[in-house]
C-alpha positions as YAML, in Angstrom:
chain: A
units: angstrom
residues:
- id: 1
  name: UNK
  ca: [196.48, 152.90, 76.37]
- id: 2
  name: UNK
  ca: [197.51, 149.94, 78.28]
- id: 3
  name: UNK
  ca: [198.16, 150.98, 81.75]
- id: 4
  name: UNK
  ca: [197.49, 153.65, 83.75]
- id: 5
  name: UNK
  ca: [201.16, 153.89, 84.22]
- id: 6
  name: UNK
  ca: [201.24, 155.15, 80.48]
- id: 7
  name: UNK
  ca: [199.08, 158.08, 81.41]
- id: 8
  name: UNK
  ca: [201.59, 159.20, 84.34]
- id: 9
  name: UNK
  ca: [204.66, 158.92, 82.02]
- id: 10
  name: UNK
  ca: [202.64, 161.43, 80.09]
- id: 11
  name: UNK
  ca: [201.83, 163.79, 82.53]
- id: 12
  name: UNK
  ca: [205.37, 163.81, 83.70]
- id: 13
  name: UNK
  ca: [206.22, 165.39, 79.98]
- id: 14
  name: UNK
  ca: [204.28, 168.23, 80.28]
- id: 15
  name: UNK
  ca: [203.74, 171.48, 82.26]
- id: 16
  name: UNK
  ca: [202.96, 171.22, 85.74]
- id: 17
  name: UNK
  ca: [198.90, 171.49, 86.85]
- id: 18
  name: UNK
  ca: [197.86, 173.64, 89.61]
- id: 19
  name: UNK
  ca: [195.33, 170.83, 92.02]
- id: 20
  name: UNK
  ca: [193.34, 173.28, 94.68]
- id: 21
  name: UNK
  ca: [192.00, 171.18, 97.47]
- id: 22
  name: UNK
  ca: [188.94, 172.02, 99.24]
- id: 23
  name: UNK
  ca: [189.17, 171.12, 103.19]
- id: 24
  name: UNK
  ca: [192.84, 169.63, 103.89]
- id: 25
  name: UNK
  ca: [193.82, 166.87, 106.95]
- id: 26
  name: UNK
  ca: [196.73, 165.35, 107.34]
- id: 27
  name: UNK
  ca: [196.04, 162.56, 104.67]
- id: 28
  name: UNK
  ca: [195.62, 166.03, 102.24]
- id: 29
  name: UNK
  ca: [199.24, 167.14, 103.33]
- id: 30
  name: UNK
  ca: [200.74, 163.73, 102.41]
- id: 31
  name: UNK
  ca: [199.02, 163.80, 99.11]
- id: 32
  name: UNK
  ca: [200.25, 166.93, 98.20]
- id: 33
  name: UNK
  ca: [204.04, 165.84, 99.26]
- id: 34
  name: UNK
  ca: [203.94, 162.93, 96.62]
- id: 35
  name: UNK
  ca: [202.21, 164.81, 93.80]
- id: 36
  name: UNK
  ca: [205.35, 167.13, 94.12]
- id: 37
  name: UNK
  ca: [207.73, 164.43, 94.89]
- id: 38
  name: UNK
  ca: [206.60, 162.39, 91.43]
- id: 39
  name: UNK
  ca: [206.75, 165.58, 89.49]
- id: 40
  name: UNK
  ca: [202.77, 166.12, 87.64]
- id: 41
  name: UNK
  ca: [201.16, 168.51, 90.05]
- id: 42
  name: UNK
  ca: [201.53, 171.65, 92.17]
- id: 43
  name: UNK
  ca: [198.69, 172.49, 95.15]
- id: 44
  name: UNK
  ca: [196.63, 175.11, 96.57]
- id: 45
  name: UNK
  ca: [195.50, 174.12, 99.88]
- id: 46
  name: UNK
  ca: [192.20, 175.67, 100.96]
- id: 47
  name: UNK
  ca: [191.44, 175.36, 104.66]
- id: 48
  name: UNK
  ca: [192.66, 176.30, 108.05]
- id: 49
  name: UNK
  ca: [195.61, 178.40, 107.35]
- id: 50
  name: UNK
  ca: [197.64, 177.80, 110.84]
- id: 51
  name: UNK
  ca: [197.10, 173.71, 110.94]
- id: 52
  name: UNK
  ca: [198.09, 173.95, 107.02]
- id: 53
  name: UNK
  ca: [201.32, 176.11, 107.76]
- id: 54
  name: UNK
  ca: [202.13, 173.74, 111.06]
- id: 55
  name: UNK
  ca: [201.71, 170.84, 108.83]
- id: 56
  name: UNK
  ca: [203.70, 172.25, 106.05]
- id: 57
  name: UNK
  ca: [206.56, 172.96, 108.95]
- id: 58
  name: UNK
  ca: [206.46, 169.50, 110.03]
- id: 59
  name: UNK
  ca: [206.47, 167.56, 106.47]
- id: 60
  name: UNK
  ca: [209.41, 170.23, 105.36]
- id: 61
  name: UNK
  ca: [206.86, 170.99, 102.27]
- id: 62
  name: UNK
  ca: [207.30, 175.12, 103.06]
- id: 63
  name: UNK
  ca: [207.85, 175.56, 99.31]
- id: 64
  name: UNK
  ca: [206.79, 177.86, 96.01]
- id: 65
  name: UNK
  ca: [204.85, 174.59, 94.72]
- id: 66
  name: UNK
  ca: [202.42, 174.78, 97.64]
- id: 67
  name: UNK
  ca: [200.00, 177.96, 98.25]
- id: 68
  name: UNK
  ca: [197.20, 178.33, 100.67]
- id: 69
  name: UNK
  ca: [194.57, 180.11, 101.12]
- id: 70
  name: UNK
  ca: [192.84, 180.22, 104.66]
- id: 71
  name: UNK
  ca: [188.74, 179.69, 105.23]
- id: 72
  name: UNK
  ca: [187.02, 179.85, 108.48]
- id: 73
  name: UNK
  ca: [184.48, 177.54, 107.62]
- id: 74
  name: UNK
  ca: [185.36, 174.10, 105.43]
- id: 75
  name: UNK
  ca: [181.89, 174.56, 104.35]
- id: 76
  name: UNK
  ca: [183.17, 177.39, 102.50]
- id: 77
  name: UNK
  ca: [185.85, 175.88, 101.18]
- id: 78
  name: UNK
  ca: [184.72, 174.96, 97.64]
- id: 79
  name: UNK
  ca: [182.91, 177.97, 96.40]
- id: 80
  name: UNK
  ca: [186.66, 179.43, 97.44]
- id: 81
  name: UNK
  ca: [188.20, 176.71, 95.39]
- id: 82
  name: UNK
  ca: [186.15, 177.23, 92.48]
- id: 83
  name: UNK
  ca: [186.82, 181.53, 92.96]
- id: 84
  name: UNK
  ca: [190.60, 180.36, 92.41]
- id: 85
  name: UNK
  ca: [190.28, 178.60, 89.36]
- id: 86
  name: UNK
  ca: [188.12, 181.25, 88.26]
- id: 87
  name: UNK
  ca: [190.44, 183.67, 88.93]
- id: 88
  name: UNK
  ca: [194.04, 181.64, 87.12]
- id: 89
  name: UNK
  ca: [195.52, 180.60, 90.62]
- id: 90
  name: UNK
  ca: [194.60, 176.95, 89.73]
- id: 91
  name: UNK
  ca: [193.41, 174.34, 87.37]
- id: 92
  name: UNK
  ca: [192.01, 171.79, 88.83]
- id: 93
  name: UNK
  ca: [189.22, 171.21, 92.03]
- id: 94
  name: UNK
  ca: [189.39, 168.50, 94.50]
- id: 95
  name: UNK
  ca: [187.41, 167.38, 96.93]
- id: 96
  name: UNK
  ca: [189.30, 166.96, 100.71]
- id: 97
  name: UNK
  ca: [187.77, 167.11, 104.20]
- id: 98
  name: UNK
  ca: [184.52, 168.38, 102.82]
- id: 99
  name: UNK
  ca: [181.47, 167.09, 102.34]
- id: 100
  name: UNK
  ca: [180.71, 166.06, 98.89]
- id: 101
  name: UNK
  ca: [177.20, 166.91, 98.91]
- id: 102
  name: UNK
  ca: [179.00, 170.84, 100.08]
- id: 103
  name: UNK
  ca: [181.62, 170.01, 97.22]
- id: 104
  name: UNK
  ca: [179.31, 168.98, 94.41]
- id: 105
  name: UNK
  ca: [177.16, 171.96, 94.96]
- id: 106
  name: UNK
  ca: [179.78, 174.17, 94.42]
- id: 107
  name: UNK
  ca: [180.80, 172.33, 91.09]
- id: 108
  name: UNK
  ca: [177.31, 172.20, 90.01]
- id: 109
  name: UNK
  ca: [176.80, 175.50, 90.09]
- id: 110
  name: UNK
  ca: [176.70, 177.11, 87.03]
- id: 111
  name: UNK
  ca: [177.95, 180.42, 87.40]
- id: 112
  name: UNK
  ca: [181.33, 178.43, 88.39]
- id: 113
  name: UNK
  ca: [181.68, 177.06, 84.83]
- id: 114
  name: UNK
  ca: [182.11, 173.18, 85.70]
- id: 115
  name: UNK
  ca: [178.48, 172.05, 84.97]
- id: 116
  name: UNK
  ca: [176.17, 172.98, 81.90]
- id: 117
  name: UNK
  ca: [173.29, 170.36, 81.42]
- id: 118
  name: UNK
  ca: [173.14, 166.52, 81.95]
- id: 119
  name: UNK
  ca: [173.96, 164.02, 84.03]
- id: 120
  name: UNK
  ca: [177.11, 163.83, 86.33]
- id: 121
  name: UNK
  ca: [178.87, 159.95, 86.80]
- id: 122
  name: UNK
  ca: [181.66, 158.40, 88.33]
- id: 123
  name: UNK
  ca: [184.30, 156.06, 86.47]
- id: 124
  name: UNK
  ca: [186.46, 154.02, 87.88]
- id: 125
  name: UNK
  ca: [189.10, 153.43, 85.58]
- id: 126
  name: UNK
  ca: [191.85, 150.39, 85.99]
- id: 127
  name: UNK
  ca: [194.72, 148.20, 84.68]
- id: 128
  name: UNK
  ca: [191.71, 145.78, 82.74]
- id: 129
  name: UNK
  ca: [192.25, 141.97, 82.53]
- id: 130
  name: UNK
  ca: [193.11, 142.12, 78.03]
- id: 131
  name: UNK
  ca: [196.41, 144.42, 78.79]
- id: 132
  name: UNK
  ca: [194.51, 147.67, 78.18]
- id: 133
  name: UNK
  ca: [192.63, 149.95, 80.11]
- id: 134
  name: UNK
  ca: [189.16, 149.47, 81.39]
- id: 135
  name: UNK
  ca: [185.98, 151.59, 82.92]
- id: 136
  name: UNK
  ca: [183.47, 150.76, 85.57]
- id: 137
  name: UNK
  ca: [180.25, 152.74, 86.08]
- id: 138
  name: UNK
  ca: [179.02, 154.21, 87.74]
- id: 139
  name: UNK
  ca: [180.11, 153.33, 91.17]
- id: 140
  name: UNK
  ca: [179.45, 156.60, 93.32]
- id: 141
  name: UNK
  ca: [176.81, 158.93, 92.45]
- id: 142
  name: UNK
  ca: [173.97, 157.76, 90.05]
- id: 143
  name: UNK
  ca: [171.47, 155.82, 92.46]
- id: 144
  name: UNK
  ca: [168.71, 155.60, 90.03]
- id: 145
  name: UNK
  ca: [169.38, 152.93, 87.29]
- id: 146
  name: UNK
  ca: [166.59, 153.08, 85.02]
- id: 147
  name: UNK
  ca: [166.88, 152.68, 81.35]
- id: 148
  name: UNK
  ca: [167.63, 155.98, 80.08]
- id: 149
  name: UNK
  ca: [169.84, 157.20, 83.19]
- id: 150
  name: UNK
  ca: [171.69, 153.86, 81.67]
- id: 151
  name: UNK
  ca: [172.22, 155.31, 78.57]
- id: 152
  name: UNK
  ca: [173.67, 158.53, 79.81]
- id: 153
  name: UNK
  ca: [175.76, 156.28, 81.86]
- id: 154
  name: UNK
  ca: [177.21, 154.71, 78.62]
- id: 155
  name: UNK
  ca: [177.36, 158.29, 76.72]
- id: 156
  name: UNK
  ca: [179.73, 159.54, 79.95]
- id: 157
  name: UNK
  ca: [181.98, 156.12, 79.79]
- id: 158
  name: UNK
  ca: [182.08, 156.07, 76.10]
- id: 159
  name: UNK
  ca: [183.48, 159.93, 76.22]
- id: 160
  name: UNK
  ca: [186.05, 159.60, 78.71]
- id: 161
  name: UNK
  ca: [187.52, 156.21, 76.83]
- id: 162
  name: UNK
  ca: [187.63, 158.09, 73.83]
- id: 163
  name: UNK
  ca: [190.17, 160.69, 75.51]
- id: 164
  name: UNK
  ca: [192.41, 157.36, 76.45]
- id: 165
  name: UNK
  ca: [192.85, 156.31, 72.68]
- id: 166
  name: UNK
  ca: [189.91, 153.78, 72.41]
- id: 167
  name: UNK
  ca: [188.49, 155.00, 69.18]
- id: 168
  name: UNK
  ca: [184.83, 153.15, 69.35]
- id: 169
  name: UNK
  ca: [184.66, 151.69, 72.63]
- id: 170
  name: UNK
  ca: [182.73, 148.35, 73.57]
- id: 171
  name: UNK
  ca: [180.34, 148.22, 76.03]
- id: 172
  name: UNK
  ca: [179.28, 145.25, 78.32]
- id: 173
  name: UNK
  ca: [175.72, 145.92, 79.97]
- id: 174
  name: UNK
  ca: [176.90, 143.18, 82.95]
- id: 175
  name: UNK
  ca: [174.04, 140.64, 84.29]
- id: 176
  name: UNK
  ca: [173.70, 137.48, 85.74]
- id: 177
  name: UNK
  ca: [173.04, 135.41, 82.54]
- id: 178
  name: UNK
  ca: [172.93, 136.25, 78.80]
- id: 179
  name: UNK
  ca: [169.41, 135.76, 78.23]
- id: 180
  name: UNK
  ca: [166.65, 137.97, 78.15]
- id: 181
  name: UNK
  ca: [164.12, 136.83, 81.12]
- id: 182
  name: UNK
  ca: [160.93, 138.98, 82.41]
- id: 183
  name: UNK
  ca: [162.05, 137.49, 85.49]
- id: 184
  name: UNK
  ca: [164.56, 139.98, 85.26]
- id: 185
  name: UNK
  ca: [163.97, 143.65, 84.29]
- id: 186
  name: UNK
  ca: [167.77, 144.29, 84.09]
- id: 187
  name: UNK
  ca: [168.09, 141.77, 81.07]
- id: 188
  name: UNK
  ca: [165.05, 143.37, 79.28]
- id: 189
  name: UNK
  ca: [167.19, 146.78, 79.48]
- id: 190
  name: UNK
  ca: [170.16, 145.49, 78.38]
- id: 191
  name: UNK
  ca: [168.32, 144.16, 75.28]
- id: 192
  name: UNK
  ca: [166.55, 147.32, 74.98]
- id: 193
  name: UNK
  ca: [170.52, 149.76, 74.96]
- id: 194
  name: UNK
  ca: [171.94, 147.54, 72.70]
- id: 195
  name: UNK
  ca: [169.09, 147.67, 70.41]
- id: 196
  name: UNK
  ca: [169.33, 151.58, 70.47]
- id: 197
  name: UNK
  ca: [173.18, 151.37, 69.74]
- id: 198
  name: UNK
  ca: [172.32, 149.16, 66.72]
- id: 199
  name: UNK
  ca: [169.84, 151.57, 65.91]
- id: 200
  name: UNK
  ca: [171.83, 154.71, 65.79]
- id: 201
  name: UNK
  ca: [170.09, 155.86, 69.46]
- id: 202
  name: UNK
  ca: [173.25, 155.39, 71.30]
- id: 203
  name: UNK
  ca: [177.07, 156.40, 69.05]
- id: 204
  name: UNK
  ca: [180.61, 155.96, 68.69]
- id: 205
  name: UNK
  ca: [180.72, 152.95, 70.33]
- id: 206
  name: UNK
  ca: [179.52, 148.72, 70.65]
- id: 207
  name: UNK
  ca: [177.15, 148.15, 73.18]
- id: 208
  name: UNK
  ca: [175.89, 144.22, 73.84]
- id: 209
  name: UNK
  ca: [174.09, 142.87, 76.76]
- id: 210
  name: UNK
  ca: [173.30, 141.10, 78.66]
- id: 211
  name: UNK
  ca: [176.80, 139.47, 79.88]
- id: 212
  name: UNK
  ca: [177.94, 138.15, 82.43]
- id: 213
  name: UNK
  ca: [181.23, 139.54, 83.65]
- id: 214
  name: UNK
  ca: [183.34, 136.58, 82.86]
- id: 215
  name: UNK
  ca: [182.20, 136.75, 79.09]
- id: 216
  name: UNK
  ca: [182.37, 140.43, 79.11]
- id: 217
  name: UNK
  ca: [186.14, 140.28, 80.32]
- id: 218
  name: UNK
  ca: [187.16, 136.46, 78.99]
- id: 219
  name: UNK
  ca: [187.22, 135.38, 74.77]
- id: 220
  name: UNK
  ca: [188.13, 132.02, 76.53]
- id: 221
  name: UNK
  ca: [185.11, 132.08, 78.75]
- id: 222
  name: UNK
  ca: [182.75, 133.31, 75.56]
- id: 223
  name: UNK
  ca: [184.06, 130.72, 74.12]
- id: 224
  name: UNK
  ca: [182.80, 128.17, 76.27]
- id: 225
  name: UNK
  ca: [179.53, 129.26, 76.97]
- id: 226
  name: UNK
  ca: [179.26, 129.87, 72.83]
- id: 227
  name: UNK
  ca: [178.47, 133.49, 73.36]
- id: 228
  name: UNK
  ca: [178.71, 135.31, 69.84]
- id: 229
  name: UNK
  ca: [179.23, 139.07, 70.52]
- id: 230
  name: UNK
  ca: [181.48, 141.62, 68.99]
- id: 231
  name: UNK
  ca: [181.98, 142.56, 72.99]
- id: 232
  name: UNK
  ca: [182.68, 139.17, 74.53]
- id: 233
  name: UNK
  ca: [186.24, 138.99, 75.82]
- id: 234
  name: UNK
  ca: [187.50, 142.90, 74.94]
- id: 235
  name: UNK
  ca: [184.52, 144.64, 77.13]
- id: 236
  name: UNK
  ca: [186.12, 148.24, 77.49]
- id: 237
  name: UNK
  ca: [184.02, 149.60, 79.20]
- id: 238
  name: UNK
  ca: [181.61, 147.60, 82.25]
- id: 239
  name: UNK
  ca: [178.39, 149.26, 82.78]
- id: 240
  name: UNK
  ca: [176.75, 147.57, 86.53]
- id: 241
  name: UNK
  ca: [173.26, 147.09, 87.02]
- id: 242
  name: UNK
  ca: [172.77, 149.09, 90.63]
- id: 243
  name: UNK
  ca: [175.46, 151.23, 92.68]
- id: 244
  name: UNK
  ca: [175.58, 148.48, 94.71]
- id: 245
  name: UNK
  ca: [176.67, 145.86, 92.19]
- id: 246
  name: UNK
  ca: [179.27, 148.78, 90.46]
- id: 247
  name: UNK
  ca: [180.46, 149.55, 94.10]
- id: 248
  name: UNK
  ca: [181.24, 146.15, 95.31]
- id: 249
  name: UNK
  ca: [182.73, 145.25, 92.29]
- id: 250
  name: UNK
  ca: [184.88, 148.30, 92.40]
- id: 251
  name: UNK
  ca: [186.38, 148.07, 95.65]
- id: 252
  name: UNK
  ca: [186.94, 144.19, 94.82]
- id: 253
  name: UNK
  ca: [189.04, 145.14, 92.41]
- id: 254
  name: UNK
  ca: [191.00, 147.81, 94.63]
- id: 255
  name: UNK
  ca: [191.52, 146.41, 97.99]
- id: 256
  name: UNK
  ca: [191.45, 142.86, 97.20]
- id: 257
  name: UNK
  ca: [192.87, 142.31, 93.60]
- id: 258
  name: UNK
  ca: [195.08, 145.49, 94.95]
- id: 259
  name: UNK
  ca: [194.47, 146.71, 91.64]
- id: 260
  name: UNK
  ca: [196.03, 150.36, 89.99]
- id: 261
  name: UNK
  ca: [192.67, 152.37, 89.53]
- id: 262
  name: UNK
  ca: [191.23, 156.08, 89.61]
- id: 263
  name: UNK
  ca: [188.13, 157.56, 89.79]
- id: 264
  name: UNK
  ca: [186.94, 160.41, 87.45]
- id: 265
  name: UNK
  ca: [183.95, 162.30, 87.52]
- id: 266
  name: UNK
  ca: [181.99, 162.23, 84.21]
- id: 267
  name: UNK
  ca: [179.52, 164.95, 82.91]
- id: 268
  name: UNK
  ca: [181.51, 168.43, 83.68]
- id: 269
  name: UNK
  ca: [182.63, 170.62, 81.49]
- id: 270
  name: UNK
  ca: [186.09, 170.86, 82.90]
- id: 271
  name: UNK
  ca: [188.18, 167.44, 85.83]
- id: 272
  name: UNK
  ca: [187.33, 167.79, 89.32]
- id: 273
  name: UNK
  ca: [188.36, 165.12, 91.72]
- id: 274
  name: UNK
  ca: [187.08, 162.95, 94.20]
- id: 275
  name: UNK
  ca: [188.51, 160.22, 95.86]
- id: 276
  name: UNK
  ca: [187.13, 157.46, 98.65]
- id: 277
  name: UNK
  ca: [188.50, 157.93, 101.90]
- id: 278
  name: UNK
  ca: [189.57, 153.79, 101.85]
- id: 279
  name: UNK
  ca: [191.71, 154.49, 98.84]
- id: 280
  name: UNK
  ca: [194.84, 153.23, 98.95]
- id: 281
  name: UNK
  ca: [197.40, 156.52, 98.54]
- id: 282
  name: UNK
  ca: [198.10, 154.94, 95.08]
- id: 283
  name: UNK
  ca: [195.16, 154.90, 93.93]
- id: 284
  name: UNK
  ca: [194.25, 158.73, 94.96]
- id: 285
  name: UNK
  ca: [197.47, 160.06, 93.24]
- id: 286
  name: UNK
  ca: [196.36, 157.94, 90.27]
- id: 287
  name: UNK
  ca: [192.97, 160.16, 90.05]
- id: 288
  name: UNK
  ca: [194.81, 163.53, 90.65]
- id: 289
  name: UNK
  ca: [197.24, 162.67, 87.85]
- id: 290
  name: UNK
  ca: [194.28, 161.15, 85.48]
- id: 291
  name: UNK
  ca: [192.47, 164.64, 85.95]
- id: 292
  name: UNK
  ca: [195.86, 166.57, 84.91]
- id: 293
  name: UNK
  ca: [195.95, 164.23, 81.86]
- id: 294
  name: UNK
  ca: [192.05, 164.92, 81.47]
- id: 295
  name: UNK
  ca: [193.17, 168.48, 81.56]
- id: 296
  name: UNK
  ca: [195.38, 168.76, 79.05]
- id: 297
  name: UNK
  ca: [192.97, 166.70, 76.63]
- id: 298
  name: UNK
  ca: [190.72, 169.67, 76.32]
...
């Protein structure tokens, strides 16, 4: 796929997803009035009951394409979100006023059927810089970067491209230079992955590091700096060296290259969604509709 705007043409085709959404504010209410308005979701709002129904009132969204269900804690309002989708009422979790340490516990929970074994990471998927989709990880949970967390990193990126119609994905392990330096441990790891991809350790997909990110994204830039990779220039997918580095370089790309993008939460068994709070409104309908693609994938 080329743009994420491909995906929502998609979604618009096909039935209707049920999002529930675990704590709702205002900024919740507004979401849920454009999901309806562009025609790929319906909601289940899970909170306080009279603010939701005054809100409702005021945005003219009293409707059958809106439910709610009233909690008197928002602490408890994603074991009651998971209970719904449990129970057929809806598809699809979200995250809202909540916090996602409370919202994470409930999807990690096992009797709630969202989390078997491994490791959970976040994607940040956007309109790439070679006319095709691209994924940045892991730029929200994962704080530990060692070498093997890594290669579960790439194993979560690599699955989720596959669902977007890039059929062996290629994987830049980003760094300052394209050398391998004890100076710097990050190099030696990137040597180390894409030695266990050419070795059959890590699959279905091209790993080569280290690159810099104007080689990973550029063939011109490869070019020029006589970098001979089978990833140079047509990097899929951008794995960052620290949360910081995949962070930074994430909300670059959103609030100052105003760029369409989504997160998506890698490592469950079924979508749940999360958004920033800075993200544009764009950008968070973007994420609800990629999980109601993700959705129907499965």
């Amino acid at each position: 796929m080329k743009n994420i705007a491909e995906i929502k043409d998609l979604v618009k085709e096909s039935k209707l997803v049920t999002v529930a959404i675990a704590g709702v504010s205002e900024e919740e209410i507004e979401l849920a009035k454009f999901g309806i308005e562009q025609g790929f979701a319906k909601f289940v709002l899970v909170g306080d009951k009279e603010f939701i129904e005054n809100q409702l009132e005021k945005n003219n969204l009293l409707n059958e394409e809106i439910s709610i269900f009233h909690v008197d804690n928002s602490h408890d309002a994603p074991q009651k979100v998971m209970d719904l989708i449990n129970e057929g009422v809806a598809d699809v979790p979200m995250k809202g006023q909540v916090h996602t340490s409370t919202f994470l516990k409930a999807v990690l929970d096992k009797k709630n059927g969202f989390f078997a074994n491994g490791r959970l990471s976040q994607i940040t998927m956007f309109d790439g810089f070679n006319n095709e989709l691209q994924f940045l990880t892991d730029c929200a949970i994962n704080i530990d970067y060692s070498l093997m967390v890594k290669k579960d990193l790439i194993e979560n990126a690599v699955s989720v491209a596959k669902k977007f119609a890039i059929k062996v994905p290629k994987v830049a392990l980003l760094g300052a230079v394209e050398t391998v330096s004890e100076k710097m441990p990050d190099t030696i790891e990137s040597a180390a992955l894409t030695q266990m991809n050419r070795r059959g350790q890590i699959t279905d997909c091209v790993v080569d590091g280290p690159l810099s990110l104007d080689n990973a994204i550029s063939k011109k830039f490869a070019k020029i700096k006589k970098i001979d990779s089978p990833v140079a220039g047509s990097a899929n997918i951008l794995v960052a060296n620290s949360l910081n580095e995949a962070n930074t370089f994430s909300k670059a790309l959103i609030h100052y290259d105003q760029r369409p993008a989504c997160s998506i939460i890698a490592g469950t068994l079924k979508p749940i969604i999360m958004t920033s709070r800075t993200d544009r409104l764009e950008n968070k309908l973007n994420t609800i509709m990629t999980a109601c693609f993700l959705l129907k994938q499965q």
